[in-house]
C-alpha positions as CSV (number, residue, x, y, z in Angstrom):
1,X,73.6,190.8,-6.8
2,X,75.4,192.9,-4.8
3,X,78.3,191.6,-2.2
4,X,77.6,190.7,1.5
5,X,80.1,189.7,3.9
6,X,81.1,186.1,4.2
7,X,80.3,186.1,0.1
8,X,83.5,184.5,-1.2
9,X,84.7,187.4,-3.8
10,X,84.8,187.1,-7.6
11,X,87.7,185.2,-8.8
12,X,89.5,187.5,-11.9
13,X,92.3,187.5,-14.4
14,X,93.2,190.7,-15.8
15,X,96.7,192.6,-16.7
16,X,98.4,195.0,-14.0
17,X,101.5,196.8,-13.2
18,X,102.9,193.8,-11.8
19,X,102.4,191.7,-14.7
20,X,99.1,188.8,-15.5
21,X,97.3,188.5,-11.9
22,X,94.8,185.6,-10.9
23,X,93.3,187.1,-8.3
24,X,92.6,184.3,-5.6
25,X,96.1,183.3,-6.3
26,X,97.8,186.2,-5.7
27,X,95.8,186.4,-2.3
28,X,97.1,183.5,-1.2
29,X,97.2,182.9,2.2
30,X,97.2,186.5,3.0
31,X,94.4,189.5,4.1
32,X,93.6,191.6,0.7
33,X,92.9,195.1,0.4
34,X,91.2,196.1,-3.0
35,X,90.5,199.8,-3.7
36,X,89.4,201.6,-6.6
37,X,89.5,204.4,-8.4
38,X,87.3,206.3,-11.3
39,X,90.3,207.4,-13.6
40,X,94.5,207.8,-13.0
41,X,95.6,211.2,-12.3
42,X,93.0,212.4,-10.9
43,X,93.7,214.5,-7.7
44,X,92.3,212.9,-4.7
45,X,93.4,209.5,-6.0
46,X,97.3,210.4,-6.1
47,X,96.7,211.5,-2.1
48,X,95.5,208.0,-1.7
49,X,97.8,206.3,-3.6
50,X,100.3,208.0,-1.9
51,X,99.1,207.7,1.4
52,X,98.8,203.2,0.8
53,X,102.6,203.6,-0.7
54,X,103.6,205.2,2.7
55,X,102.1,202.6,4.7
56,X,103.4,199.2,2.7
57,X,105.1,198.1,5.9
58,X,101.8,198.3,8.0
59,X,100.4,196.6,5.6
60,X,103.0,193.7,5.5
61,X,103.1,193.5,9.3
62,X,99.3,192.2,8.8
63,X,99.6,189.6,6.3
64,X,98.0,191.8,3.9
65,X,98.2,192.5,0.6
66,X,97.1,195.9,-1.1
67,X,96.0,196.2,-5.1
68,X,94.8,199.1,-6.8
69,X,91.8,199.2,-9.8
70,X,91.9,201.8,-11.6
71,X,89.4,202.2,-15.0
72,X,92.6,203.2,-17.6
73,X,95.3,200.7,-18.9
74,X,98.2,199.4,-17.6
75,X,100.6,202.0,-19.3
76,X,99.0,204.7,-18.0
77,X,99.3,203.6,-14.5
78,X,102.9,203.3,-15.1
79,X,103.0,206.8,-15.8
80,X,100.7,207.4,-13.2
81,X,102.7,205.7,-10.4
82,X,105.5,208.8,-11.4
83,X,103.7,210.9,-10.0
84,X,102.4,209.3,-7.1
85,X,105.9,208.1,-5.9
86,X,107.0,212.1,-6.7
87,X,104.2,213.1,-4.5
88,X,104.7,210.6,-1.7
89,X,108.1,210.0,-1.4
90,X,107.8,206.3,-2.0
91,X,107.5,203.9,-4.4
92,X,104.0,202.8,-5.4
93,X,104.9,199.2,-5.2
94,X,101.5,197.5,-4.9
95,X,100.0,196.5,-8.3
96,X,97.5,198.6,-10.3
97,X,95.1,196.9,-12.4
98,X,93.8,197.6,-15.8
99,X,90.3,197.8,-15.6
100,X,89.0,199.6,-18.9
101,X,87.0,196.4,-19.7
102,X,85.0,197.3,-16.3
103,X,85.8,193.9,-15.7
104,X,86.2,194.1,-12.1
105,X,84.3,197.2,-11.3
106,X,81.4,195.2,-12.9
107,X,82.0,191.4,-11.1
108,X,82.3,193.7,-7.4
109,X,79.1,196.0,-8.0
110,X,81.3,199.1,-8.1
111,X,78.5,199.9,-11.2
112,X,75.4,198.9,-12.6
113,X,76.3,195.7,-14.9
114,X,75.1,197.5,-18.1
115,X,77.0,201.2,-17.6
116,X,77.5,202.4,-20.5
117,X,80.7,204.5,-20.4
118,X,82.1,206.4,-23.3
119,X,85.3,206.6,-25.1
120,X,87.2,209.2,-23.9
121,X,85.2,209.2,-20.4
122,X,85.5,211.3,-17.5
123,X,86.1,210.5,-14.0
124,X,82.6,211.6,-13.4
125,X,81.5,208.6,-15.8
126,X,82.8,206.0,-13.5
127,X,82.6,208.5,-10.6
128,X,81.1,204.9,-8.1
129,X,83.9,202.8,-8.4
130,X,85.6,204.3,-5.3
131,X,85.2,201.5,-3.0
132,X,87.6,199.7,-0.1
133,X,87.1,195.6,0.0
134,X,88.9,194.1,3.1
135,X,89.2,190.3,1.9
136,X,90.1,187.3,4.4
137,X,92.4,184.4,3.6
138,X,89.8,182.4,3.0
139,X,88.5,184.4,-0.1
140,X,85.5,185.7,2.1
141,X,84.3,189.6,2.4
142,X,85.1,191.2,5.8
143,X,84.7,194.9,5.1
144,X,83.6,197.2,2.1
145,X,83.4,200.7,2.2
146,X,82.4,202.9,-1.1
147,X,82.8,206.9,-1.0
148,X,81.7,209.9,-3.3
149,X,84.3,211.5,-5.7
150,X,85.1,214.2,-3.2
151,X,85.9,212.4,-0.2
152,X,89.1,210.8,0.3
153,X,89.5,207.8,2.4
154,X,91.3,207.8,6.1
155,X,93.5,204.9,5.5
156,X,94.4,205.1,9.1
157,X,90.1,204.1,10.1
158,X,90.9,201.1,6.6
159,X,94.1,200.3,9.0
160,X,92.0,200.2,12.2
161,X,89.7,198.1,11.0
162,X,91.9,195.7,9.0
163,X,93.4,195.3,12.8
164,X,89.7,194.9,14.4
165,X,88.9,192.4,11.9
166,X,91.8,190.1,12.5
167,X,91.7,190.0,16.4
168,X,88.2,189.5,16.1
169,X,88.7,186.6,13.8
170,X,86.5,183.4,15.1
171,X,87.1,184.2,18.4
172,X,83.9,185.4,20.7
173,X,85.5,188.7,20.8
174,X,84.2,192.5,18.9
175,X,85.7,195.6,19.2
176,X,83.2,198.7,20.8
177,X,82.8,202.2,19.2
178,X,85.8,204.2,18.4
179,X,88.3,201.3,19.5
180,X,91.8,201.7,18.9
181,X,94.2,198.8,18.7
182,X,95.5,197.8,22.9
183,X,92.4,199.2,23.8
184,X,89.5,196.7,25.9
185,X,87.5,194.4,23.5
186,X,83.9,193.1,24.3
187,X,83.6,189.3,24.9
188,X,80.8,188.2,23.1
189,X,77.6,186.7,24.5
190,X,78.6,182.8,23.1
191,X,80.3,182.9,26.7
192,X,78.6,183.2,30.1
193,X,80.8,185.4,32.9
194,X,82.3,182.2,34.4
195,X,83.6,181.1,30.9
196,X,84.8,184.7,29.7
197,X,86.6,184.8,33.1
198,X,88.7,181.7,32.5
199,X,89.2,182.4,28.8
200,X,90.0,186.5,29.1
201,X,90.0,187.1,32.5
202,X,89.1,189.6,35.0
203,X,85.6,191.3,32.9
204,X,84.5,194.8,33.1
205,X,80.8,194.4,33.2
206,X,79.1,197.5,31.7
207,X,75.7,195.7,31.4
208,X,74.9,191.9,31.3
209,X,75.3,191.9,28.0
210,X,77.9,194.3,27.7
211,X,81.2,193.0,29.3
212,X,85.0,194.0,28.5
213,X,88.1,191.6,29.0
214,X,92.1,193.4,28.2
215,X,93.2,192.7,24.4
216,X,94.0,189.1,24.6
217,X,98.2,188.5,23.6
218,X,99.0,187.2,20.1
């Protein structure tokens, strides 16, 4: 069965870059960003790991953690990360997981449970498991996003919505089309105009059911 949001996430053990990870415990009280990948050096990949090793202090300013999967062992992802961290600049310092069992692409539906892939595989063998899972504190799905081979992901929208996600979080608030973070939120309908007012204050009523308040403070 596939994975909805609010599902809690499968639990996992496997070896990474960083050493023997237990999933939930390495999540700990933070957000989680998994992402996969069909094969290491492979050339849209590097871009993205590059692009997540640029942007580990964005991360870290949202209480969120970021781990790679990748489908080859964990000594070629050390060789791997040489050539992301020449292409980027930075240091690849999140963890990179070795998924040749399928282990995890399997337990998150990133392919049918009995894919058969061959030794000495292709990227195009495990070409689905190119997905983005945005994972609360508590464990829970927020957000999953899974692209084709040839499209590589806009970490700045996987930003964006990390930051949507966490303002949003069990308050009566949602974010509108194309928001960007400081920009108006929508007060949800769990709150007449009388109680939005009080709680957000002055509302920008587009429709009776479509009302904005000013991006509440942290």
């Amino acid at each position: 069965m596939s994975l909805r949001i609010n599902d809690v996430v499968p639990n996992f053990t496997t070896d990474s870059t960083a050493g023997t990870i237990r999933f939930h415990d390495w999540i700990g009280d933070s957000y989680a960003i998994l992402f996969s990948h069909p094969k290491d050096f492979t050339p849209v990949c590097t871009t993205e790991f590059g692009v997540v090793a640029r942007l580990a202090s964005e991360f870290a300013k949202r209480n969120t953690k970021v781990m790679g999967v990748s489908v080859d062992s964990v000594e070629e992802h050390q060789k791997w990360k040489k050539d992301i961290a020449s292409f980027a600049g930075v240091p690849a310092d999140f963890p990179i997981i070795d998924d040749t069992s399928l282990q995890v692409a399997k337990l998150y539906d990133m392919l049918p449970g009995d894919a058969y892939l061959p030794d000495g595989r292709t990227p195009a063998h495990s070409a689905t498991v190119r997905t983005v899972f945005i994972i609360g504190p508590d464990k829970k799905l927020r957000l999953s996003i899974s692209y084709p081979m040839t499209v590589g992901r806009n970490f700045a929208e996987i930003l964006r919505a990390l930051d949507a996600i966490q303002i949003t979080e069990g308050v009566p608030l949602a974010t509108p089309a194309n928001w960007e973070p400081g920009q108006d939120v929508i007060v949800g309908l769990a709150l007449n105009d009388e109680q939005a007012k009080v709680k957000y204050g002055e509302l920008d009523i587009k429709l009776p059911y479509l009302r904005y308040a000013k991006l509440p403070k942290k």
